[in-house]
VOLO-523922 format. One record per atom (N, C-alpha, C, O): residue number from 1; residue in one letter; atom name; z negated, y negated, x negated. Coordinates in Angstrom, 3 decimals, decimal comma, always signed. Example, Ala and Ser with C-alpha at 12.3 -4.5 7.8 and 13.67 -1.06 7.14 Angstrom:
BEGIN
(1; A; N; (-7,800; +5,690; -13,190))
(1; A; CA; (-7,800; +4,500; -12,300))
(1; A; C; (-7,800; +3,300; -13,200))
(1; A; O; (-8,465; +3,319; -14,236))
(2; S; N; (-7,080; +2,250; -12,850))
(2; S; CA; (-7,140; +1,060; -13,670))
(2; S; C; (-7,870; -0,030; -12,900))
(2; S; O; (-8,039; -1,138; -13,409))
This chain:
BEGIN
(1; X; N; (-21,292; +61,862; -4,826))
(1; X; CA; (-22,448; +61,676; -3,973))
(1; X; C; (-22,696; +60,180; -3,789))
(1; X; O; (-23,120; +59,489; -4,715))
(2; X; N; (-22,399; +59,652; -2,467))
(2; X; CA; (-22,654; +58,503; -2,434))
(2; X; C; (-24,700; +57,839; -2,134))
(2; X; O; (-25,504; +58,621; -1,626))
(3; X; N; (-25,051; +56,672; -2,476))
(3; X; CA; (-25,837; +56,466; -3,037))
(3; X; C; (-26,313; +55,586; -1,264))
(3; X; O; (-25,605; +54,829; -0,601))
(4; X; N; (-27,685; +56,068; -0,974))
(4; X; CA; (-28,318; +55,585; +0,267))
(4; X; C; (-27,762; +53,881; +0,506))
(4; X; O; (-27,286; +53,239; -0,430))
(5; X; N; (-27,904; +53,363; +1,780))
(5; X; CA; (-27,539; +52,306; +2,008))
(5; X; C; (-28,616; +51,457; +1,464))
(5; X; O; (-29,710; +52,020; +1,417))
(6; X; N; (-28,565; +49,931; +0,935))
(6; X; CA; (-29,522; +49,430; +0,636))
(6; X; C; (-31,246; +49,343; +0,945))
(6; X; O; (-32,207; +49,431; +0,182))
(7; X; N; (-31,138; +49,119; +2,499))
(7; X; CA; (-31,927; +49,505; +2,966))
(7; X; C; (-33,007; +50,870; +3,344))
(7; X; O; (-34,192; +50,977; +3,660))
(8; X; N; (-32,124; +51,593; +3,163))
(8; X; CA; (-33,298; +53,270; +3,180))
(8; X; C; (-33,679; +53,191; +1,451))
(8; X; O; (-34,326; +54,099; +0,930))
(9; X; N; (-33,192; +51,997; +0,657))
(9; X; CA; (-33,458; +52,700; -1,086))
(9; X; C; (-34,979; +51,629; -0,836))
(9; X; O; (-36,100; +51,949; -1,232))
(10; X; N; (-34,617; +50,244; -0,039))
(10; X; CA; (-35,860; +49,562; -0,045))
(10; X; C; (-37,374; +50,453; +0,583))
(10; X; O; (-38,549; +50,458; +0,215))
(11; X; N; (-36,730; +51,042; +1,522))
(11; X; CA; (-37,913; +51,582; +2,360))
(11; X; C; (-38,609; +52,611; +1,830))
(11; X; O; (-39,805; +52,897; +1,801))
(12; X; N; (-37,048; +53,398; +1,179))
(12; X; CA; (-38,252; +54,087; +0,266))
(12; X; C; (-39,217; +54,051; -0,918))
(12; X; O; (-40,064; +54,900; -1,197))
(13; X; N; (-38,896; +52,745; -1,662))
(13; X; CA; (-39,641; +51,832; -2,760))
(13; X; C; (-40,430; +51,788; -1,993))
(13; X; O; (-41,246; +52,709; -1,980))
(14; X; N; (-40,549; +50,660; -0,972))
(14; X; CA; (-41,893; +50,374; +0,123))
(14; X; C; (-42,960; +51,768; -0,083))
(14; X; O; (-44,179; +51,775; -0,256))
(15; X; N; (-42,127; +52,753; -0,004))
(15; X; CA; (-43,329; +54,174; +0,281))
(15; X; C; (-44,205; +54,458; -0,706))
(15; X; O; (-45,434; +54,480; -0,772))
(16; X; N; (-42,823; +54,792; -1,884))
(16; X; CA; (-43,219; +55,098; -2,691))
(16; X; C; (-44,563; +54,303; -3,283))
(16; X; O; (-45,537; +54,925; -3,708))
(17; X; N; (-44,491; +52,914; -3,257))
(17; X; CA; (-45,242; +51,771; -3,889))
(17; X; C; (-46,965; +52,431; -3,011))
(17; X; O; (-48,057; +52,700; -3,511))
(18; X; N; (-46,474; +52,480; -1,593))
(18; X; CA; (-47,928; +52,365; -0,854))
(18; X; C; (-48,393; +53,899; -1,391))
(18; X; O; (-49,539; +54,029; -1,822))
(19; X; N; (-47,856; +54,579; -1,371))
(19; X; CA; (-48,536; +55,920; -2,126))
(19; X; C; (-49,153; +55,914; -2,919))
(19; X; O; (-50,263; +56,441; -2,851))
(20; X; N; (-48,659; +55,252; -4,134))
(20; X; CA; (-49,115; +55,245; -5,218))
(20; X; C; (-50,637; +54,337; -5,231))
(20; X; O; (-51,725; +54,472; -5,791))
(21; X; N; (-50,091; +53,467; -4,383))
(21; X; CA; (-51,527; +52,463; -4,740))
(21; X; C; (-52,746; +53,281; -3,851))
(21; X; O; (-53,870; +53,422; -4,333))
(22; X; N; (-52,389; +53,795; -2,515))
(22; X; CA; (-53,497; +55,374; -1,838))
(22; X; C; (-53,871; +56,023; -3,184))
(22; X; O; (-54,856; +55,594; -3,785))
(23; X; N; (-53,284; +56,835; -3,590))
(23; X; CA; (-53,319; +57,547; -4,714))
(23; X; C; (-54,547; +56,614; -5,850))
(23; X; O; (-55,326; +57,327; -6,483))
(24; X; N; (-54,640; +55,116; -6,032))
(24; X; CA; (-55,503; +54,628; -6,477))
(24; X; C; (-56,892; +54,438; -6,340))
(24; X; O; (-57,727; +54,311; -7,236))
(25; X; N; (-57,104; +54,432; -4,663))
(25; X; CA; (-58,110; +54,530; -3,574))
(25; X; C; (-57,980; +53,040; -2,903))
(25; X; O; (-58,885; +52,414; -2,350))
(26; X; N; (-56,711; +52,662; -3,081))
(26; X; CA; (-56,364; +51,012; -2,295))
(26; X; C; (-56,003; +51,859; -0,556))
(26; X; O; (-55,673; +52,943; -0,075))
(27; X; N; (-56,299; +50,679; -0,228))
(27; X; CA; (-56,050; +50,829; +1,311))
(27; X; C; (-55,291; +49,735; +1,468))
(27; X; O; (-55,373; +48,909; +0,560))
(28; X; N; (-54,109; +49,340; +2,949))
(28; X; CA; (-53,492; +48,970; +3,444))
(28; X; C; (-54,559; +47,964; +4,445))
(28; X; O; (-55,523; +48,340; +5,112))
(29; X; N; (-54,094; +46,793; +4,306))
(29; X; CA; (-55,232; +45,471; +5,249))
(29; X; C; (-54,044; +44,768; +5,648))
(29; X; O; (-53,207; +44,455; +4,802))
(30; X; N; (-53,875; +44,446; +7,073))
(30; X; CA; (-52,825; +43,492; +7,548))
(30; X; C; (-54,373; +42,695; +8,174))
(30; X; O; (-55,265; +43,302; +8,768))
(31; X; N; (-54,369; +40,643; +7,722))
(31; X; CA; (-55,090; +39,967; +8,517))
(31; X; C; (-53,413; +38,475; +8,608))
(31; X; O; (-52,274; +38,162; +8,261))
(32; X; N; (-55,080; +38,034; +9,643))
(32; X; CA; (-53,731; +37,134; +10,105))
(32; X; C; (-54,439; +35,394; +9,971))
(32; X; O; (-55,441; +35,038; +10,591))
(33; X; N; (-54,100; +35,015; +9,571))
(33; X; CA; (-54,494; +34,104; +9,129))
(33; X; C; (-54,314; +32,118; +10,104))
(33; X; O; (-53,569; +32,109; +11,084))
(34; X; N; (-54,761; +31,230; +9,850))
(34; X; CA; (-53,942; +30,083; +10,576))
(34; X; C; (-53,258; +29,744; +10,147))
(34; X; O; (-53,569; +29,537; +8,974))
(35; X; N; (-52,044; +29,413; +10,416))
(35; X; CA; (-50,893; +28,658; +9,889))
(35; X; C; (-50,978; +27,119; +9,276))
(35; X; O; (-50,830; +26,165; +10,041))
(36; X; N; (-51,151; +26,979; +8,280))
(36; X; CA; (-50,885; +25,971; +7,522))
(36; X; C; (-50,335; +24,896; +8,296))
(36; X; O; (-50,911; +24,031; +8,957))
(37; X; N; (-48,762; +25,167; +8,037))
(37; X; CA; (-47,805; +24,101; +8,926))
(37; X; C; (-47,934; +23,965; +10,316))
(37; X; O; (-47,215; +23,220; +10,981))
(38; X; N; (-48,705; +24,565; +10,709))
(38; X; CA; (-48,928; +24,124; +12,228))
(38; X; C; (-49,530; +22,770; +12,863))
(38; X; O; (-50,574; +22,575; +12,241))
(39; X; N; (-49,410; +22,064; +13,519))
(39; X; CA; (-50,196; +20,657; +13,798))
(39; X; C; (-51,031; +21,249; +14,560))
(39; X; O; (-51,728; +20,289; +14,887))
(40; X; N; (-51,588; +22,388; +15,226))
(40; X; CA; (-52,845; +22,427; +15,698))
(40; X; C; (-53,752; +22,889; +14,355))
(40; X; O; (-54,968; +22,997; +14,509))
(41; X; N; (-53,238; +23,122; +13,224))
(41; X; CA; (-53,834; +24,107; +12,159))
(41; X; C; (-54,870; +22,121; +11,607))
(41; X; O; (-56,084; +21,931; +11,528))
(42; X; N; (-54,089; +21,429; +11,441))
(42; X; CA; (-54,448; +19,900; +10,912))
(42; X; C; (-55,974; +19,383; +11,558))
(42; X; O; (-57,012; +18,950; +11,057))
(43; X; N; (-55,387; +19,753; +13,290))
(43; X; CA; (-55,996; +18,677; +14,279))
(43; X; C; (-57,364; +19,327; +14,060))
(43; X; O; (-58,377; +18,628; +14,096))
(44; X; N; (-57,440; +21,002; +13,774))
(44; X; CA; (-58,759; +21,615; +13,683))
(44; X; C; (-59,092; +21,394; +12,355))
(44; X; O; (-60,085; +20,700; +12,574))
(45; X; N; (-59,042; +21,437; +11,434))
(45; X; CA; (-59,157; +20,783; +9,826))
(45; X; C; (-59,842; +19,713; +10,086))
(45; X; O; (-61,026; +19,569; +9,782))
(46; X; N; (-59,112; +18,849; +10,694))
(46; X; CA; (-59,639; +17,702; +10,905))
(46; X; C; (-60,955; +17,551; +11,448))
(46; X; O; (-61,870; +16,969; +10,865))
(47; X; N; (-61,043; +18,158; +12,732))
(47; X; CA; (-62,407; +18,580; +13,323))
(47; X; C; (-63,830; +18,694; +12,967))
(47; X; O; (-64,886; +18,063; +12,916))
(48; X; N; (-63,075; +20,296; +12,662))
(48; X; CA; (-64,285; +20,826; +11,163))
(48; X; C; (-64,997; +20,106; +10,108))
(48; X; O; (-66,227; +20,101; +10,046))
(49; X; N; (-64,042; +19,340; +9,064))
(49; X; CA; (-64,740; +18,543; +8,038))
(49; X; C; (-65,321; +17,350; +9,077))
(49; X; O; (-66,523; +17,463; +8,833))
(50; X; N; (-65,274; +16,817; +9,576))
(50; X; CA; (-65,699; +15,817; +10,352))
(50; X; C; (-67,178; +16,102; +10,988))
(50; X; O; (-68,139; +15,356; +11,173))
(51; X; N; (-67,051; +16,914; +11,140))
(51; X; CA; (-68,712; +18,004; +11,521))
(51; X; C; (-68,996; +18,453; +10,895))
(51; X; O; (-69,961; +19,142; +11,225))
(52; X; N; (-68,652; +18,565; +9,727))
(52; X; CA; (-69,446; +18,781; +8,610))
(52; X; C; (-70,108; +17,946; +7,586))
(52; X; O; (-71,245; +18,070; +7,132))
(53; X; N; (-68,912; +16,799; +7,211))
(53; X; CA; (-69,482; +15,461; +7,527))
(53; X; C; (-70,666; +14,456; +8,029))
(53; X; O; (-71,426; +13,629; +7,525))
(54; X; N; (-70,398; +14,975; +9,243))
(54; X; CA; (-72,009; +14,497; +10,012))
(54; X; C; (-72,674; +15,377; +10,166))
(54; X; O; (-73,331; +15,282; +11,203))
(55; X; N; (-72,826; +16,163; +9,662))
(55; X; CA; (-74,382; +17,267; +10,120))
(55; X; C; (-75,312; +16,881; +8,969))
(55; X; O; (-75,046; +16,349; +7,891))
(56; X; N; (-76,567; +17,323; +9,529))
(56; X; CA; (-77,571; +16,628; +8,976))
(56; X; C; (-77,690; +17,780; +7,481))
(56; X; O; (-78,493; +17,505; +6,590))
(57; X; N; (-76,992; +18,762; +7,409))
(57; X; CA; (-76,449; +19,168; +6,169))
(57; X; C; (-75,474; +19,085; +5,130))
(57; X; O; (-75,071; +19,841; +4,246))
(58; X; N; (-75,191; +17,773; +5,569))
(58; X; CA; (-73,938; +17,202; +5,107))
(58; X; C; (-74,336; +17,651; +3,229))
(58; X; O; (-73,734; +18,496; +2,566))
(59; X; N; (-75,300; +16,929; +2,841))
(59; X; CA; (-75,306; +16,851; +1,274))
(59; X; C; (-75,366; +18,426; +0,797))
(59; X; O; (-74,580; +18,875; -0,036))
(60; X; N; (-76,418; +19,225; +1,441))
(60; X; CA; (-76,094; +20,176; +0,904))
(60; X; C; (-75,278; +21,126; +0,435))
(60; X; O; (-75,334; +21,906; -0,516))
(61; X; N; (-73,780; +20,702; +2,092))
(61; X; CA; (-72,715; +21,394; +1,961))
(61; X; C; (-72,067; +20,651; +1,074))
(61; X; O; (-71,219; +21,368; +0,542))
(62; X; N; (-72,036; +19,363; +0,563))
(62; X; CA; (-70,986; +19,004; -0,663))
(62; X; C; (-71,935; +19,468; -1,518))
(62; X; O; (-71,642; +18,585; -2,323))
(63; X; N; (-72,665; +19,959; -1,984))
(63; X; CA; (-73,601; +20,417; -3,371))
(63; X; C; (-72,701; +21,686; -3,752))
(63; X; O; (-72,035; +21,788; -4,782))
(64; X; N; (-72,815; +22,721; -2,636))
(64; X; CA; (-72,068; +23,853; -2,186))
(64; X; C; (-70,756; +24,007; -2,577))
(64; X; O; (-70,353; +25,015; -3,157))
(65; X; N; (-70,091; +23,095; -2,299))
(65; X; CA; (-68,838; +22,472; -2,503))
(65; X; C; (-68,027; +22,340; -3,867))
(65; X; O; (-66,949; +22,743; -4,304))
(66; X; N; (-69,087; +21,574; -4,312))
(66; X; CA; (-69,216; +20,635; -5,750))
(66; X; C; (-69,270; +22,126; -6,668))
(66; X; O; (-68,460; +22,303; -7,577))
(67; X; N; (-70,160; +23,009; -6,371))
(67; X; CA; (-70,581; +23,773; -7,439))
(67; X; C; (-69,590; +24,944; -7,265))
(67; X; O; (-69,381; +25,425; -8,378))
(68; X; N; (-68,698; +25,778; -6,028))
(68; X; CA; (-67,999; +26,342; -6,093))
(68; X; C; (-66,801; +25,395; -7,112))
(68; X; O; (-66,459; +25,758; -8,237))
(69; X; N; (-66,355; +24,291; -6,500))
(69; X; CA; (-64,993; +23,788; -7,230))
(69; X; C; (-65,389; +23,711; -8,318))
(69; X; O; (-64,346; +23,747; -8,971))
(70; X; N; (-66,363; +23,608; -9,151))
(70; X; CA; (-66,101; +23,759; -11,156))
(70; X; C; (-66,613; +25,012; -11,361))
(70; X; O; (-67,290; +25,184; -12,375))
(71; X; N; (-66,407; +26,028; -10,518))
(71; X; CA; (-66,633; +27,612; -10,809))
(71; X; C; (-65,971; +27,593; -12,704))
(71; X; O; (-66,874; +27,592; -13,540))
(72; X; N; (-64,910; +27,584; -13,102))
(72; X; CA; (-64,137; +27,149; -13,997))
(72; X; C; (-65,057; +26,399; -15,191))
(72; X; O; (-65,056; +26,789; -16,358))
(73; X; N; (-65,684; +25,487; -14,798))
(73; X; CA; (-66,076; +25,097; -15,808))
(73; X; C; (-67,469; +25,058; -16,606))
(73; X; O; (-67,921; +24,492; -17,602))
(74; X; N; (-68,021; +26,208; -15,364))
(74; X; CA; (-69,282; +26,931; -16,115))
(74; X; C; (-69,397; +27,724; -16,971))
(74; X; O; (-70,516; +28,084; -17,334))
Protein backbone atom coordinates (compact mmCIF):
# COMPACT_ATOMS: atom_id res chain seq x y z
CA UNK A 1 0.00 0.00 0.00
CA UNK A 2 1.59 2.95 -1.12
CA UNK A 3 1.59 5.95 1.26
CA UNK A 4 -0.46 9.45 0.08
CA UNK A 5 1.67 11.98 -1.79
CA UNK A 6 3.24 14.51 0.49
CA UNK A 7 0.93 16.89 0.05
CA UNK A 8 -2.67 15.23 0.69
CA UNK A 9 -0.61 13.86 4.22
CA UNK A 10 -0.05 17.86 4.81
CA UNK A 11 -3.62 18.74 4.09
CA UNK A 12 -4.80 16.33 5.97
CA UNK A 13 -2.69 17.36 9.23
CA UNK A 14 -4.01 20.94 8.25
CA UNK A 15 -7.65 19.27 8.98
CA UNK A 16 -7.07 17.28 11.30
CA UNK A 17 -5.25 20.22 13.47
CA UNK A 18 -8.38 22.72 12.62
CA UNK A 19 -10.81 20.10 14.01
CA UNK A 20 -9.38 19.56 16.84
CA UNK A 21 -8.86 23.08 17.89
CA UNK A 22 -13.24 23.53 16.72
CA UNK A 23 -13.58 20.69 18.93
CA UNK A 24 -11.92 23.20 21.64
CA UNK A 25 -14.45 26.06 20.85
CA UNK A 26 -11.43 27.98 18.79
CA UNK A 27 -12.58 29.49 15.70
CA UNK A 28 -10.68 30.18 12.47
CA UNK A 29 -9.79 34.37 12.05
CA UNK A 30 -7.95 35.30 8.77
CA UNK A 31 -7.00 39.45 9.34
CA UNK A 32 -4.82 41.27 7.25
CA UNK A 33 -2.62 43.36 8.49
CA UNK A 34 0.04 46.40 7.00
CA UNK A 35 3.03 45.27 5.74
CA UNK A 36 5.96 46.06 7.64
CA UNK A 37 8.45 46.13 4.69
CA UNK A 38 6.49 48.21 2.70
CA UNK A 39 7.70 52.00 2.19
CA UNK A 40 4.19 53.19 2.23
CA UNK A 41 3.84 51.09 5.66
CA UNK A 42 7.09 53.77 7.03
CA UNK A 43 5.78 56.98 5.24
CA UNK A 44 2.36 56.35 7.36
CA UNK A 45 4.31 55.47 10.70
CA UNK A 46 5.86 58.32 10.12
CA UNK A 47 2.73 60.41 9.82
CA UNK A 48 0.93 59.05 12.67
CA UNK A 49 3.61 59.51 15.46
CA UNK A 50 4.15 62.94 14.17
CA UNK A 51 0.43 63.73 15.01
CA UNK A 52 0.63 62.37 17.79
CA UNK A 53 3.48 64.18 18.69
CA UNK A 54 1.80 67.41 18.19
CA UNK A 55 -1.57 66.97 19.51
CA UNK A 56 -2.39 68.79 22.32
CA UNK A 57 -2.50 65.18 23.91
CA UNK A 58 0.74 64.57 23.28
CA UNK A 59 1.80 63.95 27.17
CA UNK A 60 -0.92 61.99 27.94
CA UNK A 61 -0.39 59.63 25.08
CA UNK A 62 3.37 59.09 26.17
CA UNK A 63 1.99 58.49 29.90
CA UNK A 64 -0.16 55.77 28.03
CA UNK A 65 2.75 54.66 26.37
CA UNK A 66 5.20 54.72 29.21
CA UNK A 67 2.83 52.66 31.38
CA UNK A 68 1.82 49.97 28.76
CA UNK A 69 5.79 49.44 27.89
CA UNK A 70 6.79 48.41 31.71
CA UNK A 71 3.54 46.25 31.74
CA UNK A 72 6.53 43.71 32.83
CA UNK A 73 7.70 45.46 35.44
CA UNK A 74 4.73 45.97 37.59
Amino acid sequence: MNAPPKSEQTTETIRQRHARLRRQGLKPVRIWIPDPSSSSFAEEAHRQSAAVATSRHAEDDQSFINAASSWDEA
